[in-house]
Kinemage of the C-alpha trace (Angstrom):
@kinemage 1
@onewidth
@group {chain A} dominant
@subgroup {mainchain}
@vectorlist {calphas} color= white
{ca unk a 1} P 35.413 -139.678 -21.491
{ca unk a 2} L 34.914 -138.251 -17.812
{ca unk a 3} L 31.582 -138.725 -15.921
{ca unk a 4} L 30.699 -136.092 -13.244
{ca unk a 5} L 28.404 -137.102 -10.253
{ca unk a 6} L 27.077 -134.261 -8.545
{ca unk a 7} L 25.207 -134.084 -4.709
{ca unk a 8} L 24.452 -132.246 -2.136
{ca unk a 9} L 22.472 -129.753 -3.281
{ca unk a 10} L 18.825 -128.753 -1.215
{ca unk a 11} L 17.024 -125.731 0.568
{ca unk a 12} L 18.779 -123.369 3.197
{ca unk a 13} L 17.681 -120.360 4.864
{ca unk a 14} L 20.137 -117.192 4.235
{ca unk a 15} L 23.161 -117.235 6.639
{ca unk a 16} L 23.247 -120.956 6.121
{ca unk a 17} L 25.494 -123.551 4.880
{ca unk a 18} L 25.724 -126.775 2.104
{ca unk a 19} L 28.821 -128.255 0.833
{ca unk a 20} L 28.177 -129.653 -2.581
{ca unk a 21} L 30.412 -133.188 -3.634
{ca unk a 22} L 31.347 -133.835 -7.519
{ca unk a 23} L 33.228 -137.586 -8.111
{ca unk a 24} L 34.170 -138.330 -11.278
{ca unk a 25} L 34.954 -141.475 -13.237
{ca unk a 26} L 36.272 -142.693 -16.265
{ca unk a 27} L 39.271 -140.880 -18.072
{ca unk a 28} L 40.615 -139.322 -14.796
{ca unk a 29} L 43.961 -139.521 -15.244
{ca unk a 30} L 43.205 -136.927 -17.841
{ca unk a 31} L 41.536 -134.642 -15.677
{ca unk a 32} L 43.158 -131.020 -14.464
{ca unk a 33} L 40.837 -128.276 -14.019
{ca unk a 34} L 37.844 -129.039 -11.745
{ca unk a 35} L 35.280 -126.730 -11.043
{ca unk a 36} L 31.599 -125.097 -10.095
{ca unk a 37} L 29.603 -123.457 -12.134
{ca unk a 38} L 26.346 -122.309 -11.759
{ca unk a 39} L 23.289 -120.678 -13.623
{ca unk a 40} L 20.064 -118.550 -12.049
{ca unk a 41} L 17.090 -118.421 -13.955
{ca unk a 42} L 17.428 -115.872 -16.938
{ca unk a 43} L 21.013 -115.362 -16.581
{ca unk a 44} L 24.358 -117.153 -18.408
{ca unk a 45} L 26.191 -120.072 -16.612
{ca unk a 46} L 29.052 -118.860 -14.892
{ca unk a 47} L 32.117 -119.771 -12.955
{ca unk a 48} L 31.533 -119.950 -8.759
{ca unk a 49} L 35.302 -121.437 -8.563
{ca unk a 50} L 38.111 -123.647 -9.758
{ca unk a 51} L 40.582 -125.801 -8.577
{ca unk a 52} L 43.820 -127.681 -10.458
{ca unk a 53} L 45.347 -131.173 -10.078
{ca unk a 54} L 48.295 -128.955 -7.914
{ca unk a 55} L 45.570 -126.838 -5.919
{ca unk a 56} L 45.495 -123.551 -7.277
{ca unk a 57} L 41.975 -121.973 -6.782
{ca unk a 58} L 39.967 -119.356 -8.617
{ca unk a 59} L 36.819 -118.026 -7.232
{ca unk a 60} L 34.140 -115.599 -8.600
{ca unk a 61} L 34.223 -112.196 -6.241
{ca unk a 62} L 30.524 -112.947 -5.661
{ca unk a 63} L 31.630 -115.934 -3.550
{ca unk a 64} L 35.262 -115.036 -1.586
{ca unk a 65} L 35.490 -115.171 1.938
{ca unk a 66} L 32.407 -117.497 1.383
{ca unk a 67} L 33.025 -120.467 -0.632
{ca unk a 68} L 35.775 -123.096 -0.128
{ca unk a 69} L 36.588 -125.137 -3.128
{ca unk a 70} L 38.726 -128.549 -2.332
{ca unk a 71} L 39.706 -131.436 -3.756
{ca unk a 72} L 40.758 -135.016 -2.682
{ca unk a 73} L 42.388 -136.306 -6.212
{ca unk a 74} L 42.652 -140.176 -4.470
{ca unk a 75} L 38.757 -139.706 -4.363
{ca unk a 76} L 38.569 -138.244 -7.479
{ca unk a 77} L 36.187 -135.797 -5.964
{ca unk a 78} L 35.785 -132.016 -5.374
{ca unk a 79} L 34.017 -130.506 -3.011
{ca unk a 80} L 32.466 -126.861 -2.595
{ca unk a 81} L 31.544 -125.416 0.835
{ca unk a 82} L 29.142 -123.149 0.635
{ca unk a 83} L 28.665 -120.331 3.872
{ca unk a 84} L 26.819 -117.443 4.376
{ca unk a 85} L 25.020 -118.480 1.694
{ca unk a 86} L 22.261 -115.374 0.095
{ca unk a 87} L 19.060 -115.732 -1.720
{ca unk a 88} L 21.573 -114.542 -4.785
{ca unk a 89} L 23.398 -117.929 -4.425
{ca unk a 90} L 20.235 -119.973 -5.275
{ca unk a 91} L 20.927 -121.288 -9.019
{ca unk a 92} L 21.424 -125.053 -10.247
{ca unk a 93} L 24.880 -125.761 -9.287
{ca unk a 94} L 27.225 -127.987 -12.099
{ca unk a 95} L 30.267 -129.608 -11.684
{ca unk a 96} L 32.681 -128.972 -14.316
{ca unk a 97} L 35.825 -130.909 -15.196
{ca unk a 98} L 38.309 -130.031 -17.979
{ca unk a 99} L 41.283 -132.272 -19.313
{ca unk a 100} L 44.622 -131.650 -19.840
{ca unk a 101} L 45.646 -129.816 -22.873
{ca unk a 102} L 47.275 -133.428 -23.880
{ca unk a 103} L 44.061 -134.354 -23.877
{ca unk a 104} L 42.230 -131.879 -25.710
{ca unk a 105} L 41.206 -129.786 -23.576
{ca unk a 106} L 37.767 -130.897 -23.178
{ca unk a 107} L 35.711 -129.784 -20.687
{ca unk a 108} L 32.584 -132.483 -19.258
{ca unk a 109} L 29.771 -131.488 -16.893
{ca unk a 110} L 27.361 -132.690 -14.728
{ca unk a 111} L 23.865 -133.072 -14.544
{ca unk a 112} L 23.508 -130.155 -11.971
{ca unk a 113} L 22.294 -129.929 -8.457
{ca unk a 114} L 19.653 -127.093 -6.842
{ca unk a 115} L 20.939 -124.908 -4.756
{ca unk a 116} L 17.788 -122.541 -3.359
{ca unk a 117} L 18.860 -120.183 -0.359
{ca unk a 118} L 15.699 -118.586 1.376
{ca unk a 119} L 15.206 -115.161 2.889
């Protein structure tokens, strides 16, 4: 079992900036994907960006050039900053974790931070 902590979430006029902070517990050595979602009112969950245990990053088109997705794996944490952020951007954010295929697979979430971007 993994446990996702998620902060830094809040209200920011357009043009502004938040960097969001996941740390996660538990079963990490069986962690390799980690990762932001997010999901607007009326609309599916989707992926803002991904990172793996080695680094490689995947980001939604909505968000390149915009979003920077790190992660510090002797923290155990993964961080998104978050510039230039639109009204579009405002959803509740969710941290995202998913185990190595040794370990099933599985993917764990967090409870999910606001992110509301004002125009």
């Amino acid at each position: 079992q993994v446990q996702l902590v998620e902060s830094g979430g809040g209200l920011v006029q357009a043009g502004g900036s938040l960097r969001l902070s996941c740390a996660a517990s538990g079963s990490i050595f069986s962690i390799n994907v980690m990762g932001w979602y997010r999901q607007a009112p009326g609309k599916q969950r989707e992926l803002v960006a991904e990172i793996t245990r080695r680094g490689t990053t995947n980001y939604a088109d909505s968000v390149k050039g915009r979003f920077t997705i790190s992660r510090d794996n002797a923290k155990n944490t993964v961080y998104l900053q978050m510039s230039s952020l639109k009204p579009e951007d405002t959803a509740v954010y969710y941290c995202n974790c998913r185990t190595s295929l040794m370990y099933g697979a599985a993917d764990y979430w967090g409870q999910g931070t606001q992110v509301t971007v004002s125009s």
